[in-house]
C-alpha positions as CSV (number, residue, x, y, z in Angstrom):
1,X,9.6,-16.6,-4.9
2,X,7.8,-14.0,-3.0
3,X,4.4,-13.5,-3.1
4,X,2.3,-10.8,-1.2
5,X,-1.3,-11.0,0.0
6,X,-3.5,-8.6,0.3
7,X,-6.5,-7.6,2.7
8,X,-8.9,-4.7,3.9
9,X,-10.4,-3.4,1.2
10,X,-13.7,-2.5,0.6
11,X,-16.5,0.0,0.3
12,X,-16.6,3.3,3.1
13,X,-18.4,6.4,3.1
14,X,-16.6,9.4,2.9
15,X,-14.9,10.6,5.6
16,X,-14.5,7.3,6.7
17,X,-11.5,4.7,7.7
18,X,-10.2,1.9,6.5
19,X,-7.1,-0.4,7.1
20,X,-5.1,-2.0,4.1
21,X,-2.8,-5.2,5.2
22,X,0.1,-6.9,3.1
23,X,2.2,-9.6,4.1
24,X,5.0,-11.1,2.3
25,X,6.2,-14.7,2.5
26,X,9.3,-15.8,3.6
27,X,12.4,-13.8,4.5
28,X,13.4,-10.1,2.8
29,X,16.9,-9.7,3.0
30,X,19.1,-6.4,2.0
31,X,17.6,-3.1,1.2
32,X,14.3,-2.8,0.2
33,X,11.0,-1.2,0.1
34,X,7.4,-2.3,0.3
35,X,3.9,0.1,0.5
36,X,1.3,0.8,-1.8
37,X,0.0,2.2,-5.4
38,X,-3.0,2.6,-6.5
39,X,-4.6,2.9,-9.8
40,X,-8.2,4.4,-10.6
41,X,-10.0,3.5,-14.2
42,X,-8.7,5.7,-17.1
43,X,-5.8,6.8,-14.7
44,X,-1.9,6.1,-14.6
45,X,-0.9,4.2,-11.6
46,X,0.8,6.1,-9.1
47,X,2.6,6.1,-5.7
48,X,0.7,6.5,-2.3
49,X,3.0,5.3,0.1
50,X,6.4,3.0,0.5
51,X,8.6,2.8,3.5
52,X,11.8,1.6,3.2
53,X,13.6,-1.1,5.4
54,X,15.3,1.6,7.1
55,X,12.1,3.4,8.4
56,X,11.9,6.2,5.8
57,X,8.4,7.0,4.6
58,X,7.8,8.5,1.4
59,X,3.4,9.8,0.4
60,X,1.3,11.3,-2.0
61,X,1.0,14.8,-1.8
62,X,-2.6,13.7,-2.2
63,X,-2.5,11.6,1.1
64,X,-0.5,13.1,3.6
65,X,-1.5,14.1,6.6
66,X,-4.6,11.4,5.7
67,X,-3.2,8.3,5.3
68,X,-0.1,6.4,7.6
69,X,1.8,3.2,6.8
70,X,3.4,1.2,8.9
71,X,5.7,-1.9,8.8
72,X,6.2,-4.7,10.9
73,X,9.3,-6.5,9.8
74,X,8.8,-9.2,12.1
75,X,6.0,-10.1,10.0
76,X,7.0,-8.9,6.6
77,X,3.8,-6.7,6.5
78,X,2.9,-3.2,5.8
79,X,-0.1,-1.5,7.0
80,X,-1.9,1.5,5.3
81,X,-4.4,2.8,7.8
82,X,-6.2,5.5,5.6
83,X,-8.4,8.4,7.2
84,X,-11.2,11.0,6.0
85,X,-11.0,9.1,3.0
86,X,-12.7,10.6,-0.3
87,X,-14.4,9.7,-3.5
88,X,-10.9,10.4,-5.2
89,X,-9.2,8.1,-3.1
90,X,-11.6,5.0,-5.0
91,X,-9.3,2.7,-6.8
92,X,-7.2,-0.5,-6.9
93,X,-4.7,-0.9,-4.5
94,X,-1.9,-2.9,-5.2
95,X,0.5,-3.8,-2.1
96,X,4.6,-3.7,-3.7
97,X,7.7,-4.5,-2.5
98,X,11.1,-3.4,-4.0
99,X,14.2,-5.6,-3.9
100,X,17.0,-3.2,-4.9
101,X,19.7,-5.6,-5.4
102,X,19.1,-7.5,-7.5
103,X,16.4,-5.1,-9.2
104,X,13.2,-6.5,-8.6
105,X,9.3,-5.8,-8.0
106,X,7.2,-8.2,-6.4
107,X,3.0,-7.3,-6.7
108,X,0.1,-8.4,-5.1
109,X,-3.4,-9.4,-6.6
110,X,-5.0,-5.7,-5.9
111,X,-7.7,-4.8,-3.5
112,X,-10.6,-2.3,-4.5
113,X,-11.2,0.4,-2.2
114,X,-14.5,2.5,-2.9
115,X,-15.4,5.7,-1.2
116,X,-18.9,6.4,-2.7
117,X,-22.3,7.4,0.0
């Protein structure tokens, strides 16, 4: 069974930078895709980034342009680097990785990130 673990959150000042790791164990075979959501209190979770096993990226409206992931496959990882980050961008972040044959989600533990001066 896979599991995922998560590193690199924490607490920045706005404006500032962090760098989100996941890794998966083992082997991911067929398509797939793996990134992040996040999930703020009294807030629905919601998408910021995935990219596929083809390359594709897919972000939050709210992110782009701020925020750039990454995969090395050699590794099973994913990497969110996040930029000029903002009190709004203070949440859970929970790495995810999407088997698509056979259906299946695999979630890590969550990391908080908090953007507060």
């Amino acid at each position: 069974q896979v599991q995922l673990v998560e590193s690199g959150g924490g607490l920045v000042q706005p404006g500032g930078s962090l760098r989100l790791s996941c890794a998966a164990s083992g082997s991911i075979f067929g398509g797939n895709a793996m990134g992040w959501y996040r999930q703020a209190p009294g807030k629905q979770r919601e998408l910021v980034a995935r990219i596929f096993s083809g390359g594709t990226t897919n972000y939050a409206d709210s992110v782009t342009g701020r925020f750039t992931l990454s995969r090395d496959n050699a590794k099973n990882a994913v990497y969110l680097q996040m930029n000029s980050l903002k009190p709004e961008d203070t949440a859970i972040y929970y790495c995810n990785l999407r088997i698509f044959f056979p259906a299946t989600d695999y979630w890590g533990q969550g990391t908080q990130v908090t953007v507060s001066s």
